[in-house]
C-alpha positions as CSV (number, residue, x, y, z in Angstrom):
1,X,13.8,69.6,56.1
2,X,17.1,67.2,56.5
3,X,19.9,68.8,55.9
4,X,20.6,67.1,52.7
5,X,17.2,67.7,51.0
6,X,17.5,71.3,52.1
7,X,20.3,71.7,49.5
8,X,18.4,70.1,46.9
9,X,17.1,72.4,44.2
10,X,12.9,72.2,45.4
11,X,11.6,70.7,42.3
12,X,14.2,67.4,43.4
13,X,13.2,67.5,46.7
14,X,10.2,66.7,46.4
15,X,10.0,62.9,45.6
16,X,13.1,62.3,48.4
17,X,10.8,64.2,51.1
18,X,8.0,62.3,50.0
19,X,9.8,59.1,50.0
20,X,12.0,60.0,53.2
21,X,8.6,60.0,54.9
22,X,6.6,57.5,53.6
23,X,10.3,55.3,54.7
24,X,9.8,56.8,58.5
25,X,6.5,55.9,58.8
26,X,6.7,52.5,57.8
27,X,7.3,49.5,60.4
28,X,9.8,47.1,58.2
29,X,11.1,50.0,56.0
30,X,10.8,47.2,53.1
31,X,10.6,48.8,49.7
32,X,6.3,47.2,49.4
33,X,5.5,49.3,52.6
34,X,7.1,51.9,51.1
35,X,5.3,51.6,47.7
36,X,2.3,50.6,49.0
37,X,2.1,54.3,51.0
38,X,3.3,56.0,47.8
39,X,1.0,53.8,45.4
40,X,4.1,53.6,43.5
41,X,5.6,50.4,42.3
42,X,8.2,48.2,44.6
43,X,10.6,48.7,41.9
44,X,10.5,52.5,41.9
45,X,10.6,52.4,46.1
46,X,13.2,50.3,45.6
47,X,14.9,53.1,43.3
48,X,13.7,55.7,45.5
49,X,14.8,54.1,48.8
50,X,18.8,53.4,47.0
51,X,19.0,57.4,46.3
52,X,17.8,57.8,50.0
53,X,20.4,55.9,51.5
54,X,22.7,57.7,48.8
55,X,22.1,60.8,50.8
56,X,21.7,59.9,54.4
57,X,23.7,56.3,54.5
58,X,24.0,54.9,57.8
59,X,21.9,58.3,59.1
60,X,18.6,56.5,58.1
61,X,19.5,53.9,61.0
62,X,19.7,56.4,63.6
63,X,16.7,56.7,65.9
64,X,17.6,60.6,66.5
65,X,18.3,61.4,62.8
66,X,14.6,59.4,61.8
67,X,12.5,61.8,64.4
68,X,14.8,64.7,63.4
69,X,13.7,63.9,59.9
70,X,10.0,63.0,60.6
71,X,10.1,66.4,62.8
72,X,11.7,68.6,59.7
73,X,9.5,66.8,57.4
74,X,5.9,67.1,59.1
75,X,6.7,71.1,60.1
76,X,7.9,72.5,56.9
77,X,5.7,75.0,55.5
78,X,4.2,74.6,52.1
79,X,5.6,75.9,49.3
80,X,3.9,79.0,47.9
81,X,1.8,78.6,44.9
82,X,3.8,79.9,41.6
83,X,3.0,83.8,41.1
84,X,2.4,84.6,44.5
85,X,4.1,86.6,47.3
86,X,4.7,85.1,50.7
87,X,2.9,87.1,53.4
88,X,4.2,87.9,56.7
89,X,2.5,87.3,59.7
90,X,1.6,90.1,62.1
């Protein structure tokens, strides 16, 4: 995950990554296309996409930082479900 989410406790990370990629995803980046992939209203994209650039600032307009980001963001594993032990492979 971006560096900045990473430090994020999870339980806050979770609407940033969601937004983060719903943002990199989108052609325009305008707060509708954003709210209209997280069937959220524009106001709160519009809420959501001000704490992203909060975080990231001019990052967000950096073509290596956005496929760094979509990268991080599509590879992460999912989080284990509560009261359960991760298992290692092999």
């Amino acid at each position: 995950m971006p560096g900045v989410l990473r430090d994020l406790a999870p339980g806050r990370a979770a609407r940033p990554a969601e937004t983060l990629d719903a943002l990199l995803m989108s052609w325009n980046r305008t707060a509708p296309e954003v709210a209209r992939a997280l069937d959220i209203p524009p106001q709160t994209a519009r809420k959501r996409l001000r704490r992203l650039d909060a975080l990231f600032r001019e990052r967000l307009g950096d073509p290596a930082f956005r496929f760094a980001a979509l990268l991080a963001l599509r590879t992460r594993a999912p989080a284990p479900a509560p009261g359960t032990r991760p298992t290692s492979a092999g």
